[in-house]
N, C-alpha and C positions, 0 to 999 in steps of 0.2 A: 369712744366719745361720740357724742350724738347731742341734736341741739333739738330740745321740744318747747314746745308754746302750752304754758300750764298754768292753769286759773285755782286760785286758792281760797279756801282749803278744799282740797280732795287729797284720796289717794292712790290715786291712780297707778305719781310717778314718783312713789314716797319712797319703795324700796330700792328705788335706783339713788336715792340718797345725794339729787339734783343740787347744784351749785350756782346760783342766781347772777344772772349778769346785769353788773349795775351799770348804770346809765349816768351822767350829770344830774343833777338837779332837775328838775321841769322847767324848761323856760317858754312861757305861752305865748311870748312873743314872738319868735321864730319859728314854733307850730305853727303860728296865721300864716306864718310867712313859707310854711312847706319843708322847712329844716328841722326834722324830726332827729336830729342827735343828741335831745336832750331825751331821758324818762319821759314818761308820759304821766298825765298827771295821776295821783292819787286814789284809787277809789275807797272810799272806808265801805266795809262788811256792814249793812244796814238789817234791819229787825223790821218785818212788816207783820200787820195783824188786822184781821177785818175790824172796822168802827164798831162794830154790836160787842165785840169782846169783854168791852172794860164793864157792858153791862150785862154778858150772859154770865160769866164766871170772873169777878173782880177779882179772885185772889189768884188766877194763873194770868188776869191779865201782867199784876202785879209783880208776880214770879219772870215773868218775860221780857217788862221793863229791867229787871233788876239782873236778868243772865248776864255775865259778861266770860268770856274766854280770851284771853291772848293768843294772836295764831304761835307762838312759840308753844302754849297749851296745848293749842289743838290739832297743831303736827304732831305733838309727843303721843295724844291719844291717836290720833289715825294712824300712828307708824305701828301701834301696837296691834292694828288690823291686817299687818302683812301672813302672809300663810294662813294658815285655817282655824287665825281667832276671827268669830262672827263679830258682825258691830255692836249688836246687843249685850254679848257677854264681855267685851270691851268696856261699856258705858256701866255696864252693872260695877264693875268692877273700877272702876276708875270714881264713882259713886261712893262706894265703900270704903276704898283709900281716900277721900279728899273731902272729906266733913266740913273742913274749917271753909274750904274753897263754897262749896256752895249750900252751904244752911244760912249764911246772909242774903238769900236770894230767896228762901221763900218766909212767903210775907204770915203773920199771925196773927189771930182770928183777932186780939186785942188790938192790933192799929185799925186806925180807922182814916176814912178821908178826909176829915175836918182838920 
């Protein structure tokens, strides 16, 4: 048994098949106050893209806006990265099998911004 501090999603400590220790709720009142026994708060997984995107290439801006993964998705793909599958041939293949998942994500030449 062993306790590590691990920021997700990686895979660093995927094949140790890690067991998450949950906390109370967040209470940020008692964080002011220096009593950190609750979780901490929240972070959501955010999406950043340079401002010029939406006007270098509108349809991967598009695609970008529209990606979305559940980390329960995307621990299942990174645990398929343990031993000596590459990440590349993980994503190809995870591409191949999951059509339905992401061909709503890319955007067609027929929509427009109006």
């Amino acid at each position: 048994d062993m306790l590590v501090y691990w920021f997700m999603p990686d895979n660093t400590f995927i094949d140790l098949r890690p067991t998450a220790i949950e906390f109370p709720e967040n209470d940020p009142e008692q964080w002011r106050l220096g009593n950190k026994i609750t979780d901490s708060a929240k972070v959501p997984i955010l999406k950043f893209a340079h401002p010029a995107l939406s006007t270098a290439d509108r349809v991967l801006a598009e695609f970008l806006k529209r990606f979305s993964l559940s980390a329960t998705r995307l621990d299942s793909i990174l645990s398929e990265t343990i031993g000596s599958r590459r990440i590349p041939q993980v994503a190809c293949d995870w591409v191949k099998a999951n059509p339905a998942v992401w061909t709503p994500w890319v955007p067609y030449e027929s929509e427009c911004d109006a």
